[in-house]
FIZAKOL-765952 format. One line per 5 residues: number of its first residue (from 1); their letters; for each residue x, y, z of C-alpha. Coordinates in Angstrom, 1 decimal, always signed. Layout:
% residues N
NUM> A> X,Y,Z  ...
//
This chain:
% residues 232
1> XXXXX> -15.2,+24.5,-19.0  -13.0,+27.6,-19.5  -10.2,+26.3,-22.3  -6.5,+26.9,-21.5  -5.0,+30.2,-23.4
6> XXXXX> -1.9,+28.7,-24.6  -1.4,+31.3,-27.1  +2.7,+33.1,-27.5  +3.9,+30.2,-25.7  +7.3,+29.3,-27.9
11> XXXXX> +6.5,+25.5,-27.2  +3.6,+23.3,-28.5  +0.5,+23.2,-26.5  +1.0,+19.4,-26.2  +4.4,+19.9,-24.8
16> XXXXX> +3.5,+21.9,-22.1  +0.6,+19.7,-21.3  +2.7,+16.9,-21.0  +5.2,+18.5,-18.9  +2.1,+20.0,-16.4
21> XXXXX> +0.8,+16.1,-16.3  +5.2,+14.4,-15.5  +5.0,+16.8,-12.9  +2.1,+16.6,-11.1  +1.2,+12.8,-12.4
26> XXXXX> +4.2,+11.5,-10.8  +7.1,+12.0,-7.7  +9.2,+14.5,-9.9  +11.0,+17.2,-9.6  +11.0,+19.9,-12.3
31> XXXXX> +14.9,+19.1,-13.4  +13.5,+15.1,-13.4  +10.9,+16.8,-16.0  +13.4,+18.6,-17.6  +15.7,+16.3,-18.3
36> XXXXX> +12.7,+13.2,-19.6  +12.0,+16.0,-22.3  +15.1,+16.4,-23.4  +15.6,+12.7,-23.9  +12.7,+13.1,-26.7
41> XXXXX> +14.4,+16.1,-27.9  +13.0,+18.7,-26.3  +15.3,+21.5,-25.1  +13.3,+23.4,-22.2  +14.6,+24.5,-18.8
46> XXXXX> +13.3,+23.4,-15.6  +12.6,+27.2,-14.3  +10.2,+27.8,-17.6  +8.2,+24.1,-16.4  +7.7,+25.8,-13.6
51> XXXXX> +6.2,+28.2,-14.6  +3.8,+26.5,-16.7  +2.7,+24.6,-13.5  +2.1,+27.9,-11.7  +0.2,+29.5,-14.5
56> XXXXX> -2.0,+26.6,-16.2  -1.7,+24.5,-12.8  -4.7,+25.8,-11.2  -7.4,+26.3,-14.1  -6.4,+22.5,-15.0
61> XXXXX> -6.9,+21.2,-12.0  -10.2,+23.3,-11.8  -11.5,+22.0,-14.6  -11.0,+18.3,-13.9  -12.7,+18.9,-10.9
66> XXXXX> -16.0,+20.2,-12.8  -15.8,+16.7,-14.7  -15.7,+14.4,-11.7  -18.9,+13.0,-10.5  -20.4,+14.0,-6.5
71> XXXXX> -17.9,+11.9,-3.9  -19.2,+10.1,-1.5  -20.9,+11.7,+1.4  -18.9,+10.0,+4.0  -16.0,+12.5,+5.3
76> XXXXX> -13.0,+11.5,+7.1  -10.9,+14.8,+8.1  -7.2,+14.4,+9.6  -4.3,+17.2,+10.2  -0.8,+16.2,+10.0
81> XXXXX> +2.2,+18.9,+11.1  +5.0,+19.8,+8.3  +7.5,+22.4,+7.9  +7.2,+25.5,+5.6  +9.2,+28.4,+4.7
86> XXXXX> +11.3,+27.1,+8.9  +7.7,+27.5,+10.3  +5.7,+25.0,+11.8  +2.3,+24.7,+10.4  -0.9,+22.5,+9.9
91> XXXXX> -2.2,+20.8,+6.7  -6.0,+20.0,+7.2  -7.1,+17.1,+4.5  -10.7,+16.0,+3.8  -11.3,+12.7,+2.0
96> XXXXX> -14.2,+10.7,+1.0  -14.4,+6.8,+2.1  -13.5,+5.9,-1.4  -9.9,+8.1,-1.2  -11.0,+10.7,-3.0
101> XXXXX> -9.5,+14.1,-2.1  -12.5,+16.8,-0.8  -10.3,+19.6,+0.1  -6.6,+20.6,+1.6  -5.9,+23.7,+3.6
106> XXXXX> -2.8,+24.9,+4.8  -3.3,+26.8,+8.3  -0.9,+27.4,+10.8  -2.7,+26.9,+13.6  -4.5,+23.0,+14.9
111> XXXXX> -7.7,+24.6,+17.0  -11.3,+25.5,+16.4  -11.2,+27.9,+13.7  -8.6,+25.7,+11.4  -11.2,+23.0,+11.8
116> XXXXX> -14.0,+25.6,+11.2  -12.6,+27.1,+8.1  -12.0,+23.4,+6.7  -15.4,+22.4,+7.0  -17.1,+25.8,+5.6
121> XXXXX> -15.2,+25.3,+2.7  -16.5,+21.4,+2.3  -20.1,+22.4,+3.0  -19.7,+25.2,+0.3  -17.6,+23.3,-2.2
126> XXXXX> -19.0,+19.9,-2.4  -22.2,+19.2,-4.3  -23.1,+16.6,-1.6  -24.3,+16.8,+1.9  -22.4,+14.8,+4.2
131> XXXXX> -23.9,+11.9,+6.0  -21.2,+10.9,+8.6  -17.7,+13.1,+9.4  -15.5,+10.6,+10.4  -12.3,+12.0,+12.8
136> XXXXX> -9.7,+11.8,+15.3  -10.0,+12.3,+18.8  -9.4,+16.5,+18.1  -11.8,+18.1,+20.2  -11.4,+21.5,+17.5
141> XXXXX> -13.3,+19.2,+14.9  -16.8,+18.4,+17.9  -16.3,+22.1,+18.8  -16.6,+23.0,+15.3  -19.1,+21.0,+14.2
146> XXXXX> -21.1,+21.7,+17.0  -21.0,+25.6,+15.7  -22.1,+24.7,+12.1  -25.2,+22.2,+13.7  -23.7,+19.1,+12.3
151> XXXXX> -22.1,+17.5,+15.4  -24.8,+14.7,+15.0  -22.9,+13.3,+12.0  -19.9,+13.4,+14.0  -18.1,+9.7,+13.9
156> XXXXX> -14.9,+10.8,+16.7  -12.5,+7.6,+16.9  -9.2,+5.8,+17.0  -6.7,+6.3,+14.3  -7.7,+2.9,+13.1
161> XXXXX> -11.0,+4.1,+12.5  -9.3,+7.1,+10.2  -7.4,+5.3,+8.2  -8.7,+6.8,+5.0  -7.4,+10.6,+5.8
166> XXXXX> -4.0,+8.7,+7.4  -3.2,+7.2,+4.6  -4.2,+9.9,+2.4  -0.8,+12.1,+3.4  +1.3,+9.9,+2.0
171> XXXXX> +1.1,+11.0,-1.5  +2.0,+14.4,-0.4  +5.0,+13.3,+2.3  +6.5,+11.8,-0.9  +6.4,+14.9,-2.9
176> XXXXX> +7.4,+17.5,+0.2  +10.6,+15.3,+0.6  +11.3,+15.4,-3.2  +10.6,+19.1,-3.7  +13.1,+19.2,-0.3
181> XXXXX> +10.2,+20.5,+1.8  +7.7,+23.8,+0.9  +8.8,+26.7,+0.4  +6.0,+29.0,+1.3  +2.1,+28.9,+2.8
186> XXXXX> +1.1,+30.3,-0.9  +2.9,+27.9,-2.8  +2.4,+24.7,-0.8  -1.7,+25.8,-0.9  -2.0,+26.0,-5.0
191> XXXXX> +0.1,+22.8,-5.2  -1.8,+20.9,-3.1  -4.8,+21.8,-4.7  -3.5,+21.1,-8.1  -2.1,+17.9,-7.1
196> XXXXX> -5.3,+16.7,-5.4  -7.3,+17.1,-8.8  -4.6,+15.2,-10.9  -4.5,+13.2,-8.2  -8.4,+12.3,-8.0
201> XXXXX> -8.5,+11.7,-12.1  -5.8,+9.2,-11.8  -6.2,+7.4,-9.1  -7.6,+3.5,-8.8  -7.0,+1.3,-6.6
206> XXXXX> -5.8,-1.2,-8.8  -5.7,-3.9,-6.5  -9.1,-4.3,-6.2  -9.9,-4.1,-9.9  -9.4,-6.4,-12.7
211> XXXXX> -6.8,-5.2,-15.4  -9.4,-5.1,-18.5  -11.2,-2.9,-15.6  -8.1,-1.0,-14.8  -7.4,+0.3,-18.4
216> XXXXX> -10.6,+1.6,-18.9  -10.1,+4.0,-16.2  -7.0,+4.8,-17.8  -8.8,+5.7,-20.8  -11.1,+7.6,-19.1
221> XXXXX> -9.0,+9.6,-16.9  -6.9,+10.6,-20.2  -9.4,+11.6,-21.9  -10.7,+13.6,-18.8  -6.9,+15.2,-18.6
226> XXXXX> -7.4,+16.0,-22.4  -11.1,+17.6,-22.2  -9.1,+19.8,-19.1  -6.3,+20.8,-20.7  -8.0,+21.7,-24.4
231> XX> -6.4,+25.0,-25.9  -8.3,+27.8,-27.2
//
């Protein structure tokens, strides 16, 4: 696990590590950020938060991906449309049947090679081979599949049946209204994939859990978040 060079950085590493997590932990903007620090004393501005999300964002979110264990090998893909930089475009989500997020892609178009290029970069990415692709009705995803020889673990169905990757957008409608919508393909495809690994280390759902259960997964997503974000 490659450490973070926090080196020449006027601020302490833990203070930029706690900023990255606010942000991306939580429904924040980078003035919300801005001004929780300074209620602890800390004078920094929101534009140099931002740039620590853009520069340590990635390798963090890289390296709490190499901690995480092998999802489960049943896939449940969706698309749902959003706005970015005025243009209308396509963000393709992968999740496992536990909630776990696989993979995001933001493409502008919803046919046979968006689906495509999604699922090449599950097959390569993912330490597991699936056992059951769970979808919509989109024919682009049986056309696809059909290409890569895996149409026969092709579950097509209802929304009800995809409620998994449905539900799974919500996170990130919440976030596109409070960052007042995405500014660019670029930036809305590293934050994405930085949120998604936060978003994986942190996430239980603590309904179905009992709360001695709950806070050791607390424990254990910090200290994942700690092992990810450990200077050099």
């Amino acid at each position: 696990m490659r450490p973070l060079s926090l080196k020449r950085h006027r601020f302490p590493a833990d203070v930029i590590r706690h900023a990255i997590w606010l942000y991306f932990r939580f429904t924040l903007s980078f003035r919300d950020v801005e001004e929780m620090l300074a209620q602890r004393g800390i004078e920094v501005s929101y534009e140099t938060i931002r740039c620590w999300t853009i520069k340590f964002g990635p390798q963090i979110a890289r390296n709490l991906k190499r901690r995480r264990p092998a999802p489960s090998p049943r896939w449940h893909l969706d698309e749902v449309v959003c706005k970015i930089g005025g243009k209308r475009m396509y963000l393709w989500r992968a999740v496992d049947d536990e909630g776990e997020v696989l993979d995001v892609v933001v493409q502008k178009r919803r046919d046979h090679h968006a689906a495509l290029t999604l699922l090449k970069r599950l097959l390569r990415n993912q330490p597991v081979e699936p056992e059951a692709i769970v979808t919509d009705g989109l024919a682009s995803y049986g056309s696809a599949l059909r290409e890569l020889g895996l149409d026969g673990f092709h579950r097509p169905g209802r929304l009800s049946e995809n409620n998994r990757a449905e539900n799974s957008h919500l996170p990130i409608r919440r976030r596109e209204r409070k960052m007042q919508l995405f500014k660019s393909q670029g930036s809305a495809q590293r934050f994405l994939t930085t949120h998604a690994g936060v978003y994986n280390t942190f996430y239980s759902q603590r309904h179905l859990i009992s709360r001695s259960t709950l806070r050791t997964f607390r424990s254990a997503a910090n200290d994942a978040w700690i092992a990810a974000t450990m200077a050099a």
